[in-house]
C-alpha positions in Angstrom: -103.6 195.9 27.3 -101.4 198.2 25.0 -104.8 197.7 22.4 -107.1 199.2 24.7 -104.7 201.7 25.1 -104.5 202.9 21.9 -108.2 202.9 21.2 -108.7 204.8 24.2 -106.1 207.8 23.7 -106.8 207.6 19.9 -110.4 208.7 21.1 -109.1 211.5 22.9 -106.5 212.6 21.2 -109.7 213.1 18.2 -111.6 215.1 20.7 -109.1 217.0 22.1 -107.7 217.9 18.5 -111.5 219.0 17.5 -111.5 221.4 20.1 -108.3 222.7 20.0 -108.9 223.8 16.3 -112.3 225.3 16.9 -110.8 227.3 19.8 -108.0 228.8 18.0 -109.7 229.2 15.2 -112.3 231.8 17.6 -109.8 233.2 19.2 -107.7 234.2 16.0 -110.9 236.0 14.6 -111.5 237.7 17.6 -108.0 238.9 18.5 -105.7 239.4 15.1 -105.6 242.6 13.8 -107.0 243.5 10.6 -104.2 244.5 9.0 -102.7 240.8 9.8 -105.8 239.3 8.9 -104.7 240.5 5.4 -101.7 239.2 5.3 -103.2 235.4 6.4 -105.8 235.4 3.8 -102.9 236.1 1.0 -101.0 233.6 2.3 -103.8 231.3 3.0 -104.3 232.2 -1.0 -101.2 230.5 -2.4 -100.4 228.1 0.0 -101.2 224.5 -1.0 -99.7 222.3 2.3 -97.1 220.8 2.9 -96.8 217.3 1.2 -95.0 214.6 2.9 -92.8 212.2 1.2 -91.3 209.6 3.0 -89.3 211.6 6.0 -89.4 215.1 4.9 -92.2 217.3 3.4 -92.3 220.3 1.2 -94.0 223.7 1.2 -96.6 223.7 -2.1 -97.9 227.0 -2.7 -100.2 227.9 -5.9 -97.3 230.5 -7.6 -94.5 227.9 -8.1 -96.6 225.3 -9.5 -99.6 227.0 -11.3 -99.8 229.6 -14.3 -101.8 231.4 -12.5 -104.4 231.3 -9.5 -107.0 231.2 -12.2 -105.4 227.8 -13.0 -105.6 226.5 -9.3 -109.0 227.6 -9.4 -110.1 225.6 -12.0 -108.2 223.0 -10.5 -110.5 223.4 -7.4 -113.6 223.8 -9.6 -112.6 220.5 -11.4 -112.9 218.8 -8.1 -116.4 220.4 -7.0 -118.3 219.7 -10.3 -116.7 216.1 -11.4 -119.6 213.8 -10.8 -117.3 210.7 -10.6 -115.3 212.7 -7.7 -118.4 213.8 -6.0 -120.3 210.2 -5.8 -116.6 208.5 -4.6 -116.6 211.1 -1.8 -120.2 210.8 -0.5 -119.9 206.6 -1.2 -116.4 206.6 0.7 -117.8 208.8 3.4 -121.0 206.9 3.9 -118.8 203.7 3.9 -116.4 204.7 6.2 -119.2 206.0 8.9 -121.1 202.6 8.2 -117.2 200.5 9.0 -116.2 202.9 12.2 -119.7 202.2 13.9 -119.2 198.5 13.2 -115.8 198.3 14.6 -116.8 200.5 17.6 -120.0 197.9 18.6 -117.2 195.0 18.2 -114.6 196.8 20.1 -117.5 197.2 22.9 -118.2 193.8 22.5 -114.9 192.7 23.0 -114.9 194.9 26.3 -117.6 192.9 27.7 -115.9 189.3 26.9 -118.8 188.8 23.8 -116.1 188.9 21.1 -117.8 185.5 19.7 -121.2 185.5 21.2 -124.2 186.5 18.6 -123.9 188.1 15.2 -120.4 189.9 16.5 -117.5 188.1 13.8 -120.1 189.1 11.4 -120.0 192.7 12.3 -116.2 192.5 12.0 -116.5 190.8 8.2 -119.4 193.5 7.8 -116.8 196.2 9.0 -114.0 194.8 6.9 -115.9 195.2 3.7 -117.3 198.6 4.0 -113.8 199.7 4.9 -112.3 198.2 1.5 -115.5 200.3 -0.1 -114.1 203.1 1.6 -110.8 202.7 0.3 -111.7 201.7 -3.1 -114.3 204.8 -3.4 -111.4 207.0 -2.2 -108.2 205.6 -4.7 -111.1 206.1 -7.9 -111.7 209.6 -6.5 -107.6 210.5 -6.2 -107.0 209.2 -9.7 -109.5 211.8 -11.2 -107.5 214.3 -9.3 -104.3 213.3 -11.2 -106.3 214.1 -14.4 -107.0 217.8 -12.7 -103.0 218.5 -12.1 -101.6 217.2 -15.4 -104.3 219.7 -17.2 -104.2 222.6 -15.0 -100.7 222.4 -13.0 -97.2 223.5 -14.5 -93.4 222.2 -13.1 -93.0 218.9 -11.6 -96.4 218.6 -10.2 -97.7 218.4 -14.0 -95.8 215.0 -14.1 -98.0 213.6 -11.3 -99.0 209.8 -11.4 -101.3 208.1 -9.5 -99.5 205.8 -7.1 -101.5 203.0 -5.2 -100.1 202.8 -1.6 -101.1 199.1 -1.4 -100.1 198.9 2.0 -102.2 201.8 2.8 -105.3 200.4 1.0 -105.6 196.8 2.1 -103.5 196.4 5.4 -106.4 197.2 7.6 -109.6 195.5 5.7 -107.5 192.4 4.9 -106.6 192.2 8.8 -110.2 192.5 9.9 -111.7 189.9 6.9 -109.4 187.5 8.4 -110.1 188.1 12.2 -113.8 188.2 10.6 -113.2 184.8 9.6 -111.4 183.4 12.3 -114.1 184.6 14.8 -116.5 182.8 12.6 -114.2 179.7 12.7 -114.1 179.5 16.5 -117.9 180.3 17.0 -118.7 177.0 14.6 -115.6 174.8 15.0 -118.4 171.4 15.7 -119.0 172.4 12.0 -116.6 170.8 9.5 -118.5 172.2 6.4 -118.6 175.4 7.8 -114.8 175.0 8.9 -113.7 173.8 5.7 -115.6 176.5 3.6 -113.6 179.5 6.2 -110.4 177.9 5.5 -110.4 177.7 1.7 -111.5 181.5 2.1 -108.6 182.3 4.8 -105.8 180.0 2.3 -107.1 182.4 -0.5 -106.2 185.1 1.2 -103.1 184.6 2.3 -102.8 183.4 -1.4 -103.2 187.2 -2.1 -101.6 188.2 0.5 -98.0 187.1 -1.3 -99.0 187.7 -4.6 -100.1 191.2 -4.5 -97.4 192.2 -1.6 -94.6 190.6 -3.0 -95.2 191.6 -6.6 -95.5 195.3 -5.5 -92.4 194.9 -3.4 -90.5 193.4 -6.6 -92.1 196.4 -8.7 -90.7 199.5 -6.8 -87.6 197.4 -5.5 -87.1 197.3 -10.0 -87.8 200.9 -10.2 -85.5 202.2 -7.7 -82.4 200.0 -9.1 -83.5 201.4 -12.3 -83.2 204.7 -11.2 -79.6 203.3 -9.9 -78.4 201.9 -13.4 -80.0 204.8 -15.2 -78.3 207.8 -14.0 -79.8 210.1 -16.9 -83.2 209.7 -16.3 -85.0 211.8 -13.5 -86.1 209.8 -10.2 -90.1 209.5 -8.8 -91.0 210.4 -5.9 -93.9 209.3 -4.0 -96.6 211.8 -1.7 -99.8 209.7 -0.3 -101.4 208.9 -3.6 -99.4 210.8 -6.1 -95.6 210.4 -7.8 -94.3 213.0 -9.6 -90.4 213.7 -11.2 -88.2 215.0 -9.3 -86.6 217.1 -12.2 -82.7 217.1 -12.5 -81.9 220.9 -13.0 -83.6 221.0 -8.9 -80.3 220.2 -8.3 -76.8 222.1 -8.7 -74.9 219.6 -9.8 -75.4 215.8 -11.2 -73.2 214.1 -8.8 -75.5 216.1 -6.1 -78.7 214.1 -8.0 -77.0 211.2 -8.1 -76.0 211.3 -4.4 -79.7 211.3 -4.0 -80.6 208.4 -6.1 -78.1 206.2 -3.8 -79.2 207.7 -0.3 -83.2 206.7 -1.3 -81.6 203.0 -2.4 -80.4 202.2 0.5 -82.7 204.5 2.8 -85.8 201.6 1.1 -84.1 198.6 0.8 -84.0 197.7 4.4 -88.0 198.2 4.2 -88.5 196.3 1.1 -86.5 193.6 3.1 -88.3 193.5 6.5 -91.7 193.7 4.4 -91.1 190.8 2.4 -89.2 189.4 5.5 -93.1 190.0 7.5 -95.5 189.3 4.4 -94.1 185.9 4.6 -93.7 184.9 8.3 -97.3 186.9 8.8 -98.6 184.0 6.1 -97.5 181.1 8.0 -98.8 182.8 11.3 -102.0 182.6 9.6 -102.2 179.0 8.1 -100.8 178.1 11.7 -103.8 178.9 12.9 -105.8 176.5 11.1 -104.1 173.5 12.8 -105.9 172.0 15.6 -103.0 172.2 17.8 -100.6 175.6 17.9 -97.3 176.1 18.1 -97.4 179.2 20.9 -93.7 179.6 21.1 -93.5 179.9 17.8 -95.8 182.1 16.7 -94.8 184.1 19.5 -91.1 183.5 18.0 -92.7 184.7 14.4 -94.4 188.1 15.8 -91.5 189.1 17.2 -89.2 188.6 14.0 -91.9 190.7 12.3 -91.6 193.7 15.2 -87.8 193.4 14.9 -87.2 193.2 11.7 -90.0 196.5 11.1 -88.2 198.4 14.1 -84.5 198.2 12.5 -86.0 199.1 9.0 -87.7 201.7 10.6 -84.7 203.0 12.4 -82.3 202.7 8.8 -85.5 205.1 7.2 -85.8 207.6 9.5 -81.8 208.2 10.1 -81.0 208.2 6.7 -84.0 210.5 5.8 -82.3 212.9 8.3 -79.5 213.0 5.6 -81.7 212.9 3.0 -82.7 216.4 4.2 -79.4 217.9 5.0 -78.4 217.0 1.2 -81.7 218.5 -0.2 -81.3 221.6 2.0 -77.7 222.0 0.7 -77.4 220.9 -2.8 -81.4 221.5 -4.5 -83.5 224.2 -5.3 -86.3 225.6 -5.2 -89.3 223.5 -2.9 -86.8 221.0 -1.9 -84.2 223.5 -0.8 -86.8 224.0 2.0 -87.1 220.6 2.5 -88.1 220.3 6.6 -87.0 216.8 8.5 -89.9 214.5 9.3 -91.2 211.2 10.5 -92.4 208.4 8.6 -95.7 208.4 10.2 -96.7 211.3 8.5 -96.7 210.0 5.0 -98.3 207.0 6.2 -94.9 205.0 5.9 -93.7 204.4 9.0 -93.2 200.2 8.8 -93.8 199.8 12.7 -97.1 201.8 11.8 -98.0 198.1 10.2 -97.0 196.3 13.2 -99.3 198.1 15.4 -101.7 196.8 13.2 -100.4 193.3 13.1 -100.1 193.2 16.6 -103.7 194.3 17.4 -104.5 190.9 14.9 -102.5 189.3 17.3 -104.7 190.5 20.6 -108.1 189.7 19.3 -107.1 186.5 17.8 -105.2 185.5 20.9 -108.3 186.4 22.6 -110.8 183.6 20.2 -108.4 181.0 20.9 -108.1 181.4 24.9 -111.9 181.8 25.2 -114.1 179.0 25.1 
């Protein structure tokens, strides 16, 4: 099964990376000159990373967008001795160790055809929760970083926001907390009270599921059309966790901005579509499931007008944010002069990203229902 799959070359694709960077890393301090060694550590000095935004990323490096290095070292410091920071990041790490060992017994379980059996849709819910912790812990612990680069940054990256990637933050727990539950439903379905208690929970969920996703879809669907109707103001752009201007005089002309502004409209709007298009067909999925008797051929109908509608959205994105780059390379300065071509899945917003997802909810579920 393609799930199996995934689990098993995500596995070694970890171990392999592990080693490949504690390899080089001993052979480049063995076999570099000194001289070159030199030259690293300055580099290594001012450069930030590259930060990915959508399909392209840009080089950050300490010079363009601090005062000083003195600046990016408080910045630094900031992060090391806030206390809030500090207990998010040991919580969130603790959390996430605590969710990944959970899902790894269930994911053996599953392997051995005890998916149901024992205390296992527990686990899952267990799972589920300590992976929201982990999410929560880490979104408290970013927004105390945006505090750092408005007081210490200069440029564009002192007009950094904090942008929730809700996506990002609930996809995965809210897709385990419902297989949770519907492992819990099978194992007692000659319960009614039990039954009727899980469903209320799964209908509240899905309850969520459309306010929350719709009403953030509505929310930066209104923000870029705003940017459309207000051609004076300057645009946001997201990276992970943070949005920050995208200033006009980065670019050498207004019509080049402005060009912009309507490739990033229509490069989102076919995503915002096949989102709200899969938020609400992934819904009824769900409540199907709580009928006694299920319509296979048209759930099967319903996943694959979710994967369809993801793949062409995906396709729109990642063409257009191939032109997206030419007109940056061409017609901006500065960072995003040097803006380099990239997938989705780097800045975590590749849509078929959430299908692989959706469709590994799919497998395990498929699996309750066909086993006894």
């Amino acid at each position: 099964m393609i799930v199996h799959f995934i689990e098993k070359w995500l596995i070694i694709f970890i171990v392999l990376f592990v080693i490949v960077q504690v390899s080089c890393g001993i052979i480049i301090n063995k076999m570099v000159p000194d001289d070159s060694k030199e030259s690293v550590a300055e580099y290594d000095k001012n450069y930030m990373g590259h930060w990915y935004i959508g399909t392209f990323f840009i080089e950050m490096n300490v010079d363009d967008n601090f005062k000083s290095y003195e600046d990016y070292e408080k910045l630094i410091n900031y992060r090391k001795t806030n206390s809030i920071s500090n207990a998010c990041y040991i919580l969130g790490s603790i959390s996430f160790v605590i969710s990944l060992t959970l899902l790894v017994v269930s994911a053996i379980k599953e392997r051995k055809g005890k998916l149901l059996s024992g205390k296992t849709p527990l686990i899952v819910l267990i799972s589920a929760i300590f992976l929201l912790l982990y999410k929560i812990f880490e979104e408290i612990d970013l927004y105390y970083d945006v505090y750092a680069y408005h007081k210490y940054s200069k440029g564009f990256l002192s007009t950094v926001s904090y942008y929730p990637m809700i996506n990002n933050i609930f996809i995965l727990p809210v897709l385990l907390i419902l297989l949770g539950l519907f492992l819990l439903r099978k194992q007692k379905q000659n319960m009614k009270k039990a039954i009727s208690k899980i469903d209320k929970w799964i209908k509240l969920i899905c309850s969520l599921i459309l306010l929350v996703g719709l009403s953030f879809i509505v929310y930066r669907l209104g923000i870029r059309i705003y940017e459309f109707i207000n051609p004076s103001i300057n645009i946001r752009i997201p990276s992970y966790y943070f949005m920050f201007d995208l200033p006009r005089e980065y670019a050498v002309s207004n019509t080049s901005y402005n060009k912009l502004i309507i490739i990033r409209l229509l490069k989102d709007l076919p995503v915002f579509i096949s989102s709200t298009l899969s938020i609400i067909i992934f819904v009824k999925i769900v409540l199907s499931y709580l009928k006694n008797k299920r319509d296979i051929k048209k759930t099967k109908k319903r996943y694959m007008i979710i994967f369809i509608s993801l793949l062409v959205s995906s396709i729109i994105f990642n063409l257009l944010g191939y032109y997206e780059v030419h007109l940056l390379n061409k017609e901006f300065l500065y960072q995003y002069h040097d803006a380099v071509y990239t997938l989705a899945i780097r800045s975590l917003t590749e849509p078929l990203l959430y299908y692989i997802f959706i469709y590994s909810f799919k497998y395990y579920i498929d699996f309750a229902y066909t086993n006894k």
